[in-house]
N, C-alpha and C positions, 0 to 999 in steps of 0.2 A: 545460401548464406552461411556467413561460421563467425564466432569470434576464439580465438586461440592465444590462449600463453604458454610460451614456451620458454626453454634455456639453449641457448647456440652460443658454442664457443666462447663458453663463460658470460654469456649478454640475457638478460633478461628481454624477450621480445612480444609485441603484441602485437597479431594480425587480424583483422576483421576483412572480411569482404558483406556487402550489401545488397549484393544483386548485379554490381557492375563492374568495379574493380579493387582490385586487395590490397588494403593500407597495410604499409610498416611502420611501428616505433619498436626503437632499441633503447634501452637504458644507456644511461653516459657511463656506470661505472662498472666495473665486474661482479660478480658476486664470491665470495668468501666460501671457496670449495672446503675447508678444513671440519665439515661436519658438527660444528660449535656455536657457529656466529648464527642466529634467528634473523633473517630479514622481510621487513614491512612492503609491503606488496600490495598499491592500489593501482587497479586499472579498469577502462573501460570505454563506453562512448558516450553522447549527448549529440543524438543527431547522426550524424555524420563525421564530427569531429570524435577521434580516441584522445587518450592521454593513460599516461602510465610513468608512477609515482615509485619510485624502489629509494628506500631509507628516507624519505622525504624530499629525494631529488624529481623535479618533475618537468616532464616534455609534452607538448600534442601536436599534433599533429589533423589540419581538418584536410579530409581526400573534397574531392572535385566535384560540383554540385551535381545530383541523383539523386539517390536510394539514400534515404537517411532512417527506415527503422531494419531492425534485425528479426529475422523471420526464415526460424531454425524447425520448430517438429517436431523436435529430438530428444533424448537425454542429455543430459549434463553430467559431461567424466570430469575425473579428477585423478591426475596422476597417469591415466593412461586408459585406453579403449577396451572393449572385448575383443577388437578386431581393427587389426591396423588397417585394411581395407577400408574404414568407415574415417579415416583421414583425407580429408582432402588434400590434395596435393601441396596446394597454394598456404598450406595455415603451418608449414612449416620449413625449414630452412634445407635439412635434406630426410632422408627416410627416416621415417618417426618412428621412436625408441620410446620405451616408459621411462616415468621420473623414478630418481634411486633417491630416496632423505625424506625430509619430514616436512608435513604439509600442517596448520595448525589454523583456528580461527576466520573459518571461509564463507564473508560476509556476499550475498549474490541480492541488489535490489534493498538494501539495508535489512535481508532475516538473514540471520547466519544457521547455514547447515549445520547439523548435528554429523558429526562424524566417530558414533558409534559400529557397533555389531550389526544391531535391528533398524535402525533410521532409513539406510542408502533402499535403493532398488535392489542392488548387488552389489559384486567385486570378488577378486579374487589376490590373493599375495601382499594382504595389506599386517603389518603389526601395529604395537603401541609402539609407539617413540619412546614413553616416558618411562613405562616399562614396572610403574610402580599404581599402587591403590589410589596415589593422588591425582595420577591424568594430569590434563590441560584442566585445567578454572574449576576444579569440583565446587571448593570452596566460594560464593558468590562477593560480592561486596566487597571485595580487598581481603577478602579473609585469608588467611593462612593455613596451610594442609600441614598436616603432619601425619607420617606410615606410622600406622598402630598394628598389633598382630592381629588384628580383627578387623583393619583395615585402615582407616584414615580417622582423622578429627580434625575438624577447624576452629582456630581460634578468630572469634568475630572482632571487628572494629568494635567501639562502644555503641554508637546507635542501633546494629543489629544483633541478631540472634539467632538462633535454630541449626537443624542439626551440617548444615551449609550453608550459614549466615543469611539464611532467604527471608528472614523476618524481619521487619522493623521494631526496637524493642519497644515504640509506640503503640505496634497494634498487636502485641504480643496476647495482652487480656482485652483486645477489643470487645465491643458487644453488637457489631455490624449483622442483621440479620441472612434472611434466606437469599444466598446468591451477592451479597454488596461486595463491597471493595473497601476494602480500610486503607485510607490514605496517610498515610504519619502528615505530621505537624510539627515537625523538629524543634520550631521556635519557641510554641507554645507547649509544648513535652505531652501533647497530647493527637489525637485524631480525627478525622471526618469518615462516614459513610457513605459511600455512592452506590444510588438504589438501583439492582436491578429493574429489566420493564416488567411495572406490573406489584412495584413495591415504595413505599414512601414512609417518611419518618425521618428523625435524626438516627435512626438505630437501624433503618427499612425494614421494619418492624409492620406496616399498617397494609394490607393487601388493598390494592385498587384497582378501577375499570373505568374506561375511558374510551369515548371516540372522536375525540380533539386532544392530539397530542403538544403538548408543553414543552418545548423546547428554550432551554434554559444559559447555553451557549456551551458546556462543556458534557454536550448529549448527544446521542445516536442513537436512530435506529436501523437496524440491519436487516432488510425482510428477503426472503428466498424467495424467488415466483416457481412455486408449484409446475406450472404450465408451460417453464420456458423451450421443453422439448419438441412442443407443439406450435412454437411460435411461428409464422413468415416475418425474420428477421428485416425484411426490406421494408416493411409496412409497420413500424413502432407507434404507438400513440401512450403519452400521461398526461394524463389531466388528475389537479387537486385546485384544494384552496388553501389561501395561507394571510396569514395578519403578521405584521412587524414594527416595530417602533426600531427598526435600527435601518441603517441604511448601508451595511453589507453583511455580507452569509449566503451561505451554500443552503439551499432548500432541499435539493438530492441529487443525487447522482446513480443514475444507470450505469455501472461497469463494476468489475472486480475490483477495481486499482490497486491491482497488486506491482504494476510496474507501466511502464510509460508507452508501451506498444497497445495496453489494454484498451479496447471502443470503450467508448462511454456516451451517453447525451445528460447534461448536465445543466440544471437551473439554478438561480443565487442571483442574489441583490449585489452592484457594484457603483456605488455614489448613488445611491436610490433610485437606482432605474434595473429594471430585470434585464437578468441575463443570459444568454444560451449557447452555449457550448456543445459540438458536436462531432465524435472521432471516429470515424467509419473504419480507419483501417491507416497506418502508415505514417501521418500525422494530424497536427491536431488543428484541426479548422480554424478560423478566423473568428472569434466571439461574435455571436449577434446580437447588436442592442439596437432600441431603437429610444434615444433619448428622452424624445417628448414626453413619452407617460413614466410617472411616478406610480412605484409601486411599494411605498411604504410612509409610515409616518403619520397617517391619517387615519387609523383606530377603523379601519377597514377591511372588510376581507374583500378580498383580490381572488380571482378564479383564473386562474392559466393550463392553459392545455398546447401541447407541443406534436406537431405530428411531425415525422419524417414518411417521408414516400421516396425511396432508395436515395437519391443524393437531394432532393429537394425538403426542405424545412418550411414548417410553418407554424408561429408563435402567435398564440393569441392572449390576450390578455381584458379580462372580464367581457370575453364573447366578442372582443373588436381585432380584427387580423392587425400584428404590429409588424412581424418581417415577415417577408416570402420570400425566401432565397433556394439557389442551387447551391449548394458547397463546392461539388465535385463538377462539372458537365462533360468531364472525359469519361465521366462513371465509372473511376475503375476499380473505388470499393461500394458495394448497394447495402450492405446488409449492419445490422447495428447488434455483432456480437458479444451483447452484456453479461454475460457469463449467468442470468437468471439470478443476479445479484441487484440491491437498491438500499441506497444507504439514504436516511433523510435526518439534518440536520448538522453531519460532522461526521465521523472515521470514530471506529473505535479507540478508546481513552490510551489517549501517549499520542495518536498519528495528528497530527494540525494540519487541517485544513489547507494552511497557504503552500504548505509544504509536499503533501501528496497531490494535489492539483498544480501542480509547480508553478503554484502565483495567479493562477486563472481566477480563483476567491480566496478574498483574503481571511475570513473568519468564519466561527461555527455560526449557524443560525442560532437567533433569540426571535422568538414568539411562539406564533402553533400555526399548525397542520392539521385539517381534515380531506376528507371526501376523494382520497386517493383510487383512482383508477385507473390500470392496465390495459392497455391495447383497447379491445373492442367489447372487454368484460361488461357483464351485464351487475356484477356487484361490486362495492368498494372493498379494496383489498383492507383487513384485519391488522392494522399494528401491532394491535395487543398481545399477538399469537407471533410476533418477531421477536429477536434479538434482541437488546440495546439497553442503555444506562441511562442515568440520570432525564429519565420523561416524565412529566407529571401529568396530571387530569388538566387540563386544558375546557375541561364542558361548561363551566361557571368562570367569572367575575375575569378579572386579569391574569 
């Protein structure tokens, strides 16, 4: 598998192959050889369909039903290989040359690479384009660079500050405590705190301890499993419990999500029925609900536990089997590699929920969470000792 951008005979082009055969799109326009003009360059796939955006002009192209994820290995170049050998043949137009000009802004999976000194793996024959202390965006926020003999300064927009406008002038004298987040308040010319886990207050000032975690809809927790080196991937099991007065939210999700090939097995409320999501490999199964039982609303705790046994699923919900399915029966992914990642209630603060599940739930969870347990663990896994924001004590009252 490969996806490749390249330049041929003045055409911005993008080739992917899949596993089976190799899609072309060509931009409609030329590009602006005179070493002056900066051009916008979106491309990529969904599926099996590509597309590719040069100055806002845009084309796709979907190849022929198959292979629809990308499944590389590799490193990721830019600009050109260590070794042209390591070109495939098919990803470009004739013998593959490096690019000559300037590359800037290289957003992969919505995080944009850093394209310093220290960040890359390697490389070799690269310079600055800009050539001066100001680089590309030193200055954040719209701010403005300007070459000083001692290097740069920026001048900020009015609402921020610092010494590369990375402040809010709202949370400049915050009094947010150990680990929070100062959120500006632009309207109100003032701010909000959001308490790391393990902290509360308006200030996150009050240290606390919990084993019913509080989920409050713009919350997460992020736990690492210790153990996952030791797992038999084919054999997953979690079982918790959980109470809700809403009737949609993501409960958690086993996977990295850091991009759309990632496995994952995934629980959440959709029109008040539970739901189970589960991606072995390639693409993303078929949600399994089973409508009759309600799983929120009624000031209840709910107990569900999820097994997979390689492509076979089974969901129960307070000790009663509601699905029993195969996903796959070709079996031709068994193993459910979550990367020893488990996020419960929502994505770290900025990522929404509808958005990194690309619509599978629509919102964070609101209520709480206890009694989480791992595979065949003999103990419930420790929240407290995770990751995450905005969770409260959940042991008492609502």
């Amino acid at each position: 598998d490969f996806l490749c951008i390249s330049l041929a005979n003045g055409f911005i082009q993008l080739r992917y192959n899949l596993g089976d055969k190799t899609v072309l799109l060509q931009a409609l326009q030329k590009v602006h050889a005179n070493g002056k003009t900066w051009h916008s360059l979106k491309a990529g796939r969904v599926g099996n369909e590509g597309y590719l955006d040069l100055d806002g002009t845009n084309i796709t192209h979907k190849a022929s039903p198959g292979m629809n994820a990308l499944d590389t290995h590799t490193d990721f170049f830019v600009g050109g290989v260590s070794s042209l050998n390591l070109v495939n043949s098919m990803a470009v137009e004739n013998e593959p040359t490096g690019f000559t000009g300037c590359i800037r802004e290289i957003v992969i999976n919505n995080r944009e690479l850093k394209l310093t000194v220290t960040d890359p793996k390697g490389g070799a024959n690269v310079g600055d384009c800009d050539g001066t202390a100001c680089g590309y965006r030193v200055c954040k926020n719209n701010g403005t660079c300007q070459v000083e003999n001692s290097g740069f300064s920026c001048s900020c927009p009015q609402e921020w500050t610092g010494s590369t406008c990375e402040q809010s002038v709202h949370c400049s004298q915050n009094r947010c405590g150990s680990q929070a987040l100062c959120i500006p308040q632009p309207t109100s010319f003032s701010y909000t705190c959001i308490c790391a886990l393990g902290w509360s207050g308006k200030y996150c000032n009050n240290k606390i301890h919990f084993f019913i975690a509080k989920f409050v809809g713009n919350s997460y927790i992020k736990y690492t499993d210790p153990y996952y080196g030791k797992r038999d991937l084919q054999y997953s099991r979690i079982s918790l419990n959980f109470t809700t007065n809403q009737t949609e939210g993501l409960i958690v999700w086993m996977g990295k999500s850091e991009n759309e090939d990632n496995d994952f097995l995934a629980i959440g409320l959709a029109n008040g029925t539970l739901k189970v999501v589960v991606n072995l490999g390639e693409r993303i199964s078929v949600p399994l609900i089973n409508s009759k039982y309600s799983a929120c609303c009624d000031a209840k705790w709910h107990f569900v536990t999820v097994v997979q046994n390689q492509t076979c699923v089974k969901v129960y919900l307070d000790e009663e089997l509601i699905v029993f399915e195969d996903i796959d029966p070709q079996r031709k992914y068994t193993a459910l590699n979550y990367g020893g990642i488990c996020y419960f209630g929502g994505f770290e603060i900025g990522r929404k929920v509808n958005v990194v599940t690309t619509g599978l739930f629509q919102k964070e969870f609101i209520g709480k969470i206890k009694d989480v347990v791992l595979f065949q663990d003999s103990k419930k896994i420790q929240l407290m000792k995770a990751e995450g924001y905005n969770v409260y004590n959940g042991n008492y009252g609502n």
